[in-house]
N, C-alpha and C positions, 0 to 999 in steps of 0.2 A: 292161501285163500283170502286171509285180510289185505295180500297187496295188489291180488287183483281184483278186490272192489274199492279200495283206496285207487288204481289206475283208471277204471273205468269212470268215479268220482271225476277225478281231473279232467277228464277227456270230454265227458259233459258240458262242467263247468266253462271250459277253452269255447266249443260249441257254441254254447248261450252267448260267451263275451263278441265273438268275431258274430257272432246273427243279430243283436243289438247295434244299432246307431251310435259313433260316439258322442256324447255329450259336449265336449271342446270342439267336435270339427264345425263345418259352413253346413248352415240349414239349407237342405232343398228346395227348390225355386216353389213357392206354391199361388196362389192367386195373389197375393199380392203385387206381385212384380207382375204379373202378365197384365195387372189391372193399371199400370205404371205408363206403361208403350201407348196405347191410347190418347193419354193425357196429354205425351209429349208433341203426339203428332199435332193435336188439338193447337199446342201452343202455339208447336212453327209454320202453324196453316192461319193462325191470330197475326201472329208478326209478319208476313208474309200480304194478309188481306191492309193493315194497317200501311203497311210502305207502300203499296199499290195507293190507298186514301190520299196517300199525302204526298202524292207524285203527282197524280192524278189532280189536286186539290191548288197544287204548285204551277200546272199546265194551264189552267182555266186563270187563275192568277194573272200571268202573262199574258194569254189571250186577252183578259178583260184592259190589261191595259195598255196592247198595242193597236186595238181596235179604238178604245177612247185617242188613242193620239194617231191614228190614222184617219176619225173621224173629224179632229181638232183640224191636223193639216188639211183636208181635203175642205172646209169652212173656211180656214182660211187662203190658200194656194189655188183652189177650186175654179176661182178667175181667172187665173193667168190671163188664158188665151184670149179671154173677150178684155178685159185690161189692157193686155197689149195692143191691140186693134183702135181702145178708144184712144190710145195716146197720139194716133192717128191725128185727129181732130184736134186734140190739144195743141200738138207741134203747128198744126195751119193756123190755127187764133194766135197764137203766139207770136207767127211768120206776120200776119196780117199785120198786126198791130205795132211789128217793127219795123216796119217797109214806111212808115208814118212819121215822122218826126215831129220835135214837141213844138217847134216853130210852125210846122204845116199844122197841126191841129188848133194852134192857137188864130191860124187864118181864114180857117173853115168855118161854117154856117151853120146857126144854130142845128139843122137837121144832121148834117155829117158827126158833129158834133154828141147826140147822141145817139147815132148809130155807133158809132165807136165806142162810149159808156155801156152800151149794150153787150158788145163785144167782150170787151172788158168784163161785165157783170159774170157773163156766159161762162167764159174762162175760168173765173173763179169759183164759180158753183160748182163745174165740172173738178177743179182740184178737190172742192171740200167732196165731192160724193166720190172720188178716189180714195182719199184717205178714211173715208168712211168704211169703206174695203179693205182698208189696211193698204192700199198705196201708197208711198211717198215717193214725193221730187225731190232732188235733190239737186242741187248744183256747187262745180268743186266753183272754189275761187281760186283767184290767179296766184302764182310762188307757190300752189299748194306743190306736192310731192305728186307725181303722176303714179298711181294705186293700179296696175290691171286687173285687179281683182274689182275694180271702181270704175274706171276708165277706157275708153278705148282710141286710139289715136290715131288721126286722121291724115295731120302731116307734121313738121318741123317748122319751127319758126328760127330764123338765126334773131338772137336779141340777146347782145352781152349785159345789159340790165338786168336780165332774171338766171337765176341759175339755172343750169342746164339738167335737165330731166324733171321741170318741173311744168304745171300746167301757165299755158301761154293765152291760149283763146279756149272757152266757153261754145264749141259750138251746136249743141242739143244738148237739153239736161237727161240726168238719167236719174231714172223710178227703181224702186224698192219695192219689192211687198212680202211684208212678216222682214223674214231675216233675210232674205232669198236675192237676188238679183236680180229686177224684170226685165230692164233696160240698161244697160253702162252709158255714161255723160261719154259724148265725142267731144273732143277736148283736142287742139294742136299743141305741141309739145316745145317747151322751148329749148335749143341748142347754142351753143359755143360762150355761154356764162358761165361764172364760178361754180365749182359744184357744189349742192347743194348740202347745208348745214351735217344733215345726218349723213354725208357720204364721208366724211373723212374720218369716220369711224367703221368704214363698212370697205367692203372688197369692191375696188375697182370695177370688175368683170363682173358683177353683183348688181352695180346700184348705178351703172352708165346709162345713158340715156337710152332711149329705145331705137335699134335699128328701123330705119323704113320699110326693110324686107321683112323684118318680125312686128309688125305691127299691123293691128288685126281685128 
């Protein structure tokens, strides 16, 4: 009789232990953690709104300053066309006043005399409100080094006096405006002279004169 309430003792006891939680194992999930998932979203919806800011922030950046230098070029470049047009006029006073020699003007009459100073005057107002615009003249001088990026050539001079591929004759200056190129100097080219200084450092096929057929 005392062994079997000594068994049913045990048999309890086992009962209780396995219906109890155990104290070492991992606590069950309770509000904490579900309070957890929220916060995180929170975060990577922060991180997320922030790199959007500063992308966004990055874009407007760039815009503000391809517009300021698209407004810059367009103040200064803006003329071209009507530029080009007055150099028109330029090229004729210019024409004018070399068809003249310094002998025939010194024979002429007080009146021709300043018609011509006038001319003159003209001419030179019209450079300064060019360059006012950011136009410049430019003229190569002679032995210079014939530039295509400068220049553009009209014909061939044979002269063993001047090196060969360099400029010969002056025949229209050429304009600038900003950095840009509005006009290239027509310039004849000289042929059958030494070549020039910086050619015996440079390739042949490179730095030869400029063919007639590729001139342009």
């Amino acid at each position: 009789m005392t062994d079997t309430r000594r068994a049913n003792a045990e048999a309890d006891t086992s009962e209780r232990n396995s219906a109890e939680p155990d104290a070492g194992g991992p606590a069950p999930a309770g509000p904490a953690s579900e309070a957890d998932a929220p916060a995180d979203a929170a975060a990577r919806e922060a991180a997320e709104l922030k790199d959007r800011l500063l992308r966004t922030l990055a874009e407007m950046e760039n815009l503000r300053r391809r517009t300021e230098r698209e407004v810059a070029e367009s103040r200064i470049y803006g003329v071209a066309s009507f530029a080009r047009d007055i150099l028109a006029i330029a090229d004729n006073m210019a024409r004018a006043l070399q068809t003249l020699r310094a002998e025939l003007r010194e024979k002429s009459d007080a009146g021709v005399k300043a018609l011509l100073d006038g001319v003159e005057l003209t001419e030179r107002e019209l450079i300064k409100v060019l360059e006012k615009h950011g136009v410049r003249k430019f003229e190569p001088q002679p032995r210079e080094k014939f530039d295509p990026n400068l220049h553009q050539a009209m014909y061939e001079v044979p002269d063993p006096t001047l090196p060969a591929g360099t400029v010969a004759q002056v025949v229209q200056s050429g304009y600038m405006i900003g950095e840009r190129m509005l006009r290239p100097a027509l310039v004849a080219v000289a042929k059958g002279g030494p070549k020039a200084a910086s050619d015996s450092l440079a390739n042949d096929n490179a730095d030869a004169p400029p063919r007639p057929d590729a001139l342009g």
